[in-house]
N, C-alpha and C positions, 0 to 999 in steps of 0.2 A: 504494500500500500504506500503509494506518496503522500508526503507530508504539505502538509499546506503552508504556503509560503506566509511569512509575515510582511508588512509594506516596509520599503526602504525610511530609514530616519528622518529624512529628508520629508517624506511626505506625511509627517506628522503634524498634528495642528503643534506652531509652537508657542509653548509657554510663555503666559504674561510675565513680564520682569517684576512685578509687585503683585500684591493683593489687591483685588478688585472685587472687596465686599464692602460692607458700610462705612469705612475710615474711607472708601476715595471719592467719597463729596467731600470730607473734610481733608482729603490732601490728594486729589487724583496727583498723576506720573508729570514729571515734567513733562516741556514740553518736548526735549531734545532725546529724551528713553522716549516717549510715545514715538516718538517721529520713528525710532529704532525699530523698537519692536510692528508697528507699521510696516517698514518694509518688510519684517521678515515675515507678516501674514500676506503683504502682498508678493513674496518669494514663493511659499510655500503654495499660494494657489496657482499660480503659473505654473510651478511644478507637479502639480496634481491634471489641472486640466492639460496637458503636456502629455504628461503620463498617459492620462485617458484617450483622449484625441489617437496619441499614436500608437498605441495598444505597446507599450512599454515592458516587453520581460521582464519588466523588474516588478511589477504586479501581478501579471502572467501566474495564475497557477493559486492566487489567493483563493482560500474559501469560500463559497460564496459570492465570489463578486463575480455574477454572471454579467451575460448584456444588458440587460431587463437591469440590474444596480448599475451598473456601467453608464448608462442611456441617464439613469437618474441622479446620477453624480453629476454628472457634466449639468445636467441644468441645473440645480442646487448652485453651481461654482457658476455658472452664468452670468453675468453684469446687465444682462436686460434677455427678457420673455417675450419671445413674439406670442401670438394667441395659443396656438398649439399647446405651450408648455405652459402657459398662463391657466389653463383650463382648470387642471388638478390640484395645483393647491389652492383656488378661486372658490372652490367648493368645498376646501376643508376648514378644519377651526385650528389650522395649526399656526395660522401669521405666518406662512410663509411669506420670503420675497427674493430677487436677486440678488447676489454677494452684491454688498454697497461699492459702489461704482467709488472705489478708493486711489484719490492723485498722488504722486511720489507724494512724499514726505516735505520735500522742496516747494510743490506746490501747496501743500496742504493748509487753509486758513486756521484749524485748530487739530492736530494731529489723536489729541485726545479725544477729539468726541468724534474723529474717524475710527477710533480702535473701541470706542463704543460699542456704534453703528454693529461693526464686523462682530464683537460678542453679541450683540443683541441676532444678530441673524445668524450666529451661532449655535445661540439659543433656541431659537423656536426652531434649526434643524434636531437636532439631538432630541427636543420635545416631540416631532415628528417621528422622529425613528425610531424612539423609544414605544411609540403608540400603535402606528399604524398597520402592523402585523396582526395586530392582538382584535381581529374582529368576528363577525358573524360573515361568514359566506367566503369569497374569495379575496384573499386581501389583494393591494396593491402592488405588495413588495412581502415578503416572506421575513419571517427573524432574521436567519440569516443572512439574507442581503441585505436588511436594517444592520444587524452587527459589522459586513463587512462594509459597508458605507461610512459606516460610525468610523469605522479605525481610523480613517483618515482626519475625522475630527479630533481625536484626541492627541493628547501632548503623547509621547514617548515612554513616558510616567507619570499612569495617570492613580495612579493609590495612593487613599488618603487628600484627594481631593476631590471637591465637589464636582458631579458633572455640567453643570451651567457654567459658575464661574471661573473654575479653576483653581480656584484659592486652595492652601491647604490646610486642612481641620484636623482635631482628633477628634476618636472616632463616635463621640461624644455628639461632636455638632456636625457630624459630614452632611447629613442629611438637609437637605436645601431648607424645609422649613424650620431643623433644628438653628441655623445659623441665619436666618432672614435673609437667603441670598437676592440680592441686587438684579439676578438675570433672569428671575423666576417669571416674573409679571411680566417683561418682553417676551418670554416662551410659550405664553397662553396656556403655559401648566400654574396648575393654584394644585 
C-alpha cells in the first residue's frame, strides 16, 4: 500500500508572527511585521494556486485531494468569482468570499487590516470545511477532501492552537468559545 503524501512546507498557511486574539485591538502588529507577514500569505497563495493550476508532484499523491477538492481549492484561493463559482457559496450560510484581493505590502494603505481581511476569509473557509460534509443526502465535498483542503490552511504546526485564529492556548482555553476568539463571528460559526 502507498503512503499518502503530506503537502510541501511551503504550502502551508503561514503563521501569524503574534497573537491575534483580544490584546490586538489593544496592540495589533506593527505596521512593518504586518507588511511581512503579508507577503508571506500572499507567497504562500501563489504557491498553492501554482501548485494546483499545474498539477505539481509535489501534491500529486495527497489523500484525498481529488479533482472535485482540487477544482475547489482553486476557487476558494481565487481573487474574484465569475457567476459559475459564485453560485455555491451564494446559497450557503458559510460567508464565503474570494481571497481578498491583497496589494504588495509597498502598496498596501494599512497592511494590518489586509492581514485581517485574509484571516477573516480564512475563517469562514475552515468554518466551511469543517461543516459541509456533515449533511443529509449527498454532500458537496466528502471529509476527506474537506480534510485535505484544510491542510493547506493550516500552519505546519498546528497543536495547541486555535483553529480560527491561530493563537496558541493551553489546553484549557483552545477551544474558540473557551478563549472569545476574534475570528469566530467572521466564520458565521457561533
Amino acid at each position: 500500500m502507498q503512503r499518502s503524501r503530506s503537502i510541501p512546507d511551503h504550502l502551508y498557511f503561514p503563521l501569524p508572527p503574534a497573537r491575534l486574539d483580544r490584546t490586538l485591538a489593544e496592540a495589533p502588529l506593527l505596521p512593518g511585521v504586518a507588511a511581512v507577514y503579508l507577503s508571506e500569505i500572499r507567497r504562500w497563495r501563489v504557491a498553492v494556486v501554482a501548485a494546483v493550476a499545474s498539477g505539481d508532484p509535489a501534491i500529486a499523491g495527497i489523500e484525498n485531494l481529488t479533482p472535485r477538492a482540487l477544482a475547489r481549492l482553486a476557487v476558494l484561493l481565487d481573487t474574484r468569482w465569475d457567476a459559475r463559482p459564485r453560485a455555491w457559496p451564494a446559497v450557503s450560510a458559510y460567508e464565503l468570499s474570494p481571497f481578498p484581493a491583497t496589494h504588495p505590502p509597498s502598496q498596501a494603505d494599512d497592511p494590518m487590516k489586509a492581514v485581517l481581511e485574509v484571516m477573516h476569509w480564512r475563517a469562514a473557509v475552515i468554518n466551511y470545511l469543517t461543516d459541509v460534509w456533515d449533511v443529509l443526502g449527498k454532500p458537496e465535498l466528502e471529509m476527506g477532501e474537506c480534510m485535505a483542503i484544510g491542510a493547506f490552511m493550516r500552519p505546519v504546526r498546528m497543536e495547541g492552537r486555535c483553529v480560527y485564529c491561530l493563537t496558541e492556548f493551553n489546553r484549557e482555553r483552545l477551544d474558540p468559545e473557551d478563549h472569545g476568539c476574534v475570528m469566530v463571528r467572521h466564520a458565521g460559526a457561533r
